[in-house]
C-alpha positions in Angstrom: 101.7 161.1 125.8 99.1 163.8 127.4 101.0 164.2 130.3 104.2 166.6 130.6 107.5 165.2 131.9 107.3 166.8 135.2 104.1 165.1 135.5 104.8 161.4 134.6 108.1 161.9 136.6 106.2 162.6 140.0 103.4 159.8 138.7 105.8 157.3 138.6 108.2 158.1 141.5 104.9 157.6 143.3 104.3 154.4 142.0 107.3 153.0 141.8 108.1 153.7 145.3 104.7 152.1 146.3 105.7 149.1 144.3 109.7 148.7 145.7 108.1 148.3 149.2 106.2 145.2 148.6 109.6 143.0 147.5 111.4 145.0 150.4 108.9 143.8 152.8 108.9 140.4 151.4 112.5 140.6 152.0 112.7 141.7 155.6 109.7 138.9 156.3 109.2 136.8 153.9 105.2 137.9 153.9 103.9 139.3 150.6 101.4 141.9 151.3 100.2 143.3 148.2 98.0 145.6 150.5 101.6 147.4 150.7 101.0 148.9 147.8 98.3 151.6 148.8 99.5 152.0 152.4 101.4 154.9 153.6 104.2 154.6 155.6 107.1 152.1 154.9 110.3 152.2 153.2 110.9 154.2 150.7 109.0 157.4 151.1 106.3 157.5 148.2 105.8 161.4 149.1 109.7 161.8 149.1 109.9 160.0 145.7 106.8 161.7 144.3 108.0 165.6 144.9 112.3 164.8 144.9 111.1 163.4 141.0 109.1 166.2 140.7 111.6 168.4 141.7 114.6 166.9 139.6 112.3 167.0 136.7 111.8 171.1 137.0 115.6 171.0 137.6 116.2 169.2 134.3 113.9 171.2 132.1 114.0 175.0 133.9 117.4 174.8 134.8 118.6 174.7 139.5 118.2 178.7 138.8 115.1 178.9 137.8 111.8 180.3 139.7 109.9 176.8 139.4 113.0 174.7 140.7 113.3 176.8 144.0 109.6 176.3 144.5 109.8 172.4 144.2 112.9 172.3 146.3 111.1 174.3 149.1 107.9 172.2 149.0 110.4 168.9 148.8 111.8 170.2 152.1 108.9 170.5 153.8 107.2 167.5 152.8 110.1 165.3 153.7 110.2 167.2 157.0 106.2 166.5 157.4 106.8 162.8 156.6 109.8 162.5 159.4 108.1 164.8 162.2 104.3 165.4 162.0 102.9 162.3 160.1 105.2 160.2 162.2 105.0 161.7 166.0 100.7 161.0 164.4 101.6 157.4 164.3 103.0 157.3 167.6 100.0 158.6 169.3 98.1 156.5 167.0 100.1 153.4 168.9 99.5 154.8 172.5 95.6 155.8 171.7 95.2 152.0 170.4 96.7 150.6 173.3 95.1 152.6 176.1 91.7 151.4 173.9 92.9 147.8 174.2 93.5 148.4 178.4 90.1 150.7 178.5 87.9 147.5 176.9 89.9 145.0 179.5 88.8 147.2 182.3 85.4 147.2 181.8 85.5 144.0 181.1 87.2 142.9 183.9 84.6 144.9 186.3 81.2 143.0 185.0 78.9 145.9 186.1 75.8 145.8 184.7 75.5 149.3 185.1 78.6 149.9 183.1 78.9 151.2 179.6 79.6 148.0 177.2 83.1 148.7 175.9 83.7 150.4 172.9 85.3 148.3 170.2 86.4 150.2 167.1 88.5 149.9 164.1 92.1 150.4 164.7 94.0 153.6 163.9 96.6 153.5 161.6 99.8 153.5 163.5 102.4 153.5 160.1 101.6 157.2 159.0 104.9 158.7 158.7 109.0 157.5 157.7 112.0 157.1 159.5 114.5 159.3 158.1 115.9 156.7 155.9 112.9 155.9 154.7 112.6 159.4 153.2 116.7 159.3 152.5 115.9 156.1 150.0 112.3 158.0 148.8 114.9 160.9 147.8 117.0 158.6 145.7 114.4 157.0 144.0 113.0 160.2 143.1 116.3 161.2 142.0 116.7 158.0 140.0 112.8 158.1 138.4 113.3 162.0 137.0 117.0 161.3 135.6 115.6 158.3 133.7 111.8 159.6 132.9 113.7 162.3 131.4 116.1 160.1 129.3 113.2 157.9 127.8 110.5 160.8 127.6 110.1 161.8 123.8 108.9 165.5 124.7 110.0 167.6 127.0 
């Protein structure tokens, strides 16, 4: 393996996280949507998962004393606290900005000047940018869960 354990840990957290949304999705409405899988948003957090795995790794190998697991722990906190507050209060105004777009177009529409602007059509914004808090609750876990058993089946740590 090139990579160290900390490393593959937070790798796969990431990816496995990204993966457990598409049967969850299929689950809650019976749609596959393999698209799912490089999307942000959705249950469970991939940035949870990534840095909690990342985290438990450096707790595993440096010991919960050490200099390099009170790092990860502080940058765990405040990414789970960006996923819940900053990147999600984004995809609300994402939501209102597409939806006073949608009214804008239907006014100028609905006026027919010729003198008018045409209406501005453009690509959506992404509205499913941050988690629900138990969205980043279950990215914790499986963070938890990916370090504990990365660091049971990787040969060197």
């Amino acid at each position: 393996m090139f990579l160290s354990y900390p490393i593959l840990a937070s790798l796969l957290g990431m990816l496995i996280a990204q993966f457990v949304k598409i049967p969850i999705h299929f689950l809650t409405t019976r749609e596959i949507k393999w698209k799912l899988m490089f999307s942000t948003g959705g249950m469970p957090s991939s940035h949870t998962s990534m840095i909690i795995s990342l985290t438990t790794a450096i707790g595993l190998t440096s010991g919960i004393y050490s200099n390099e697991f009170a790092i990860a722990a502080v940058v765990s906190l405040i990414v789970m606290h960006d996923a819940t507050g900053v990147r999600r209060h984004a995809g609300f105004h994402a939501e209102v900005l597409n939806k006073l777009l949608v009214d804008f177009n239907g006014l100028i529409d609905t006026l027919k000047n010729p003198n008018l602007k045409k209406a501005e059509y453009r690509e959506k914004l992404k509205e499913l940018l941050g988690h629900k808090p138990i969205e980043v609750f279950f990215g914790a876990i499986t963070g938890v869960l990916v370090g504990v058993l990365t660091y049971h089946f990787y040969p060197l740590k």
